[in-house]
N, C-alpha and C positions, 0 to 999 in steps of 0.2 A: 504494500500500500504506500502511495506517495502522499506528502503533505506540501502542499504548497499555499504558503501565506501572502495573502492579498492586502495591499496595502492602501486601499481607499477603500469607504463604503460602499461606493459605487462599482467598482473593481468587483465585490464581494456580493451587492445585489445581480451584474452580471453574470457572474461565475453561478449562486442559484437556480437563476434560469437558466441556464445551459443543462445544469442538471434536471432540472423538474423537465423539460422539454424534448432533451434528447436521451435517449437510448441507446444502449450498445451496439454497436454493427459490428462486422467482421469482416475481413476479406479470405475468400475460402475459408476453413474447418480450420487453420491453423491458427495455434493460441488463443483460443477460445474461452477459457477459463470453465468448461461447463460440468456441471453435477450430471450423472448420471445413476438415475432407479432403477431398477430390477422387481417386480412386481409377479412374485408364483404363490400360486395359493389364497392369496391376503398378507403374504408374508412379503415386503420392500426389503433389496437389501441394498446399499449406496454405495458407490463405484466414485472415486475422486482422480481426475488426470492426473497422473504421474504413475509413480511407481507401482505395480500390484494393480493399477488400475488399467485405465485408456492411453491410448494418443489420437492425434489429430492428423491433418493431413494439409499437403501444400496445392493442394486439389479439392472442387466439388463445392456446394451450395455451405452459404453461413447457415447456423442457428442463430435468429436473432428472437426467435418467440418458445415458449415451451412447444415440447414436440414428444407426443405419447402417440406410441403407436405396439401393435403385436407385433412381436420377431419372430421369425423361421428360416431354418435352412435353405439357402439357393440352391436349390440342384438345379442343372442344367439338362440337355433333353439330352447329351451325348454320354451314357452309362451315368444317370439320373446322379450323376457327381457334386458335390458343394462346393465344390472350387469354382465354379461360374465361368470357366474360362472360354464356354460356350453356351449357346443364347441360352435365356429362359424362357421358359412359353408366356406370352404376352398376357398383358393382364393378369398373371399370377400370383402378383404382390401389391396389387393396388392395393394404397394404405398401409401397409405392412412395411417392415425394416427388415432388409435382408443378410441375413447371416452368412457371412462366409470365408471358409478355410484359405491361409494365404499356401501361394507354392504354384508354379508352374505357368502361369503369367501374369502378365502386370497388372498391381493395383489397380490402374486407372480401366484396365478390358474389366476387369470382376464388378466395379463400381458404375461401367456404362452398361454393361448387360443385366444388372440389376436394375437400373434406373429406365432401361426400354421393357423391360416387367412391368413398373408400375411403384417400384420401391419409392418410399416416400426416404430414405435414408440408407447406408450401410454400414454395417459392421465386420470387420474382416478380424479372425480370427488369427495370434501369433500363435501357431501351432507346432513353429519352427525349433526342431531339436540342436540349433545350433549350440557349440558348447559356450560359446563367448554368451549364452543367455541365458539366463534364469527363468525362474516363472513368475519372478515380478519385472521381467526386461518389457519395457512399450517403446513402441514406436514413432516418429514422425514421417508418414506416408508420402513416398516421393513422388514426383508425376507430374504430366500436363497435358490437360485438355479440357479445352473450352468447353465442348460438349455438356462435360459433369458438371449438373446446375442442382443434385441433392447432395446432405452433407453426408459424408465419409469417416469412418471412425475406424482405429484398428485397440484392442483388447491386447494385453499380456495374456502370457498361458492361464495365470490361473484365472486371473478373471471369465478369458476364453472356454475353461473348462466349467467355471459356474454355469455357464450361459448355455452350452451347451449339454448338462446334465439336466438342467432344467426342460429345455426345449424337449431334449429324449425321456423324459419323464411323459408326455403326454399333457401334461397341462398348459393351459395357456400362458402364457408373457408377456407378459406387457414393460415396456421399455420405454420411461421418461428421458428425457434429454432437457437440462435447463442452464438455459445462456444467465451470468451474471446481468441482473440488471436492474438500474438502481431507482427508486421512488422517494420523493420527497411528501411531506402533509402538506397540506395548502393553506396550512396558519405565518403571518407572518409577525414578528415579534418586533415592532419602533422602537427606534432610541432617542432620549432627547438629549440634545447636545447642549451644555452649556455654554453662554457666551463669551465668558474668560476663558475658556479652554478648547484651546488649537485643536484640528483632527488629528493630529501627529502624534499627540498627547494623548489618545482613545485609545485601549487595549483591542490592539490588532486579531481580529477574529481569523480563523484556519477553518479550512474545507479540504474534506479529505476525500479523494476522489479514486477510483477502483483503480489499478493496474492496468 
């Protein structure tokens, strides 16, 4: 979190409305800051970017609003595989987040064949036994293309393996996605300034604004 002190009232009634007014954007899925739920049973479990958790991608549509949707395995139609590396039958994931194992081609093919499905989102799965990785190693998803206008997300092992235990369990999932972002109350609090005393001389107020 940064702190950055504003040195006139005025500076500081600007700096407010900047916040009550605007919201977070993103470009692409990368550093996005976002929480993500997990929702089997009735049972939430919470997933934080970093380690153990997600990563993001330098590719594919921002989250700038909550985004709940059910997750499933992308198989594709060439030996009903979840790697995506081949199409998926169309309309198959309207609405849905598409789960899928990394390996054998590129992020950006698994995340555009998911999204000409109907995927409202992806998830690629590090299922990767490399040894340089752990199961809490995540990722920053490399790639380019314009194309991918849904967001893209890639899981560590373990988180990968929660999601996936889940999914093969038979119950549904449902999968929250939420962008940092910030609200202020609409109260606003005057000050009266006396007349002997300079603005300079006023205890300079701080607003602390997200990363």
């Amino acid at each position: 979190m940064k702190k950055f002190s504003l040195l006139s009232p005025g500076l500081l009634l600007f700096a407010l409305f900047q916040i009550l007014f605007t919201q977070n954007a993103f470009a692409q899925t990368e550093n996005a800051h976002l929480t993500f739920f997990v929702t089997v049973g009735g049972v939430t479990t919470e997933f934080e970017e970093g380690a153990c958790g997600f990563g993001t991608s330098q590719f594919g549509g921002a989250i700038t609003t909550d985004l709940c949707a059910p997750i499933e395995w992308a198989r594709d139609v060439i030996g009903n595989d979840t790697l995506a590396c081949d199409s998926i039958p169309a309309g198959s994931f309207a609405g849905k987040i598409a789960f899928i194992r990394r390996g054998t081609c590129n992020f950006t093919v698994k995340a555009l064949r998911a999204q000409a499905a109907g995927a409202v989102a992806v998830i690629i799965a590090n299922n990767s036994a490399t040894a340089a990785h752990t199961d809490c190693t995540f990722l920053l998803l490399t790639g380019t293309d314009p194309l991918i206008t849904i967001p893209v997300l890639n899981t560590s092992r373990q988180m990968g393996a929660f999601l996936a235990n889940a999914i093969d369990s038979g119950q549904e999932v449902e999968v929250c996605i939420n962008p940092p972002n910030v609200y202020m109350a609409s109260t606003f609090f005057p000050f009266k300034m006396h007349k002997r005393l300079s603005p300079r001389l006023l205890p300079i107020p701080s607003v602390f604004l997200p990363m």
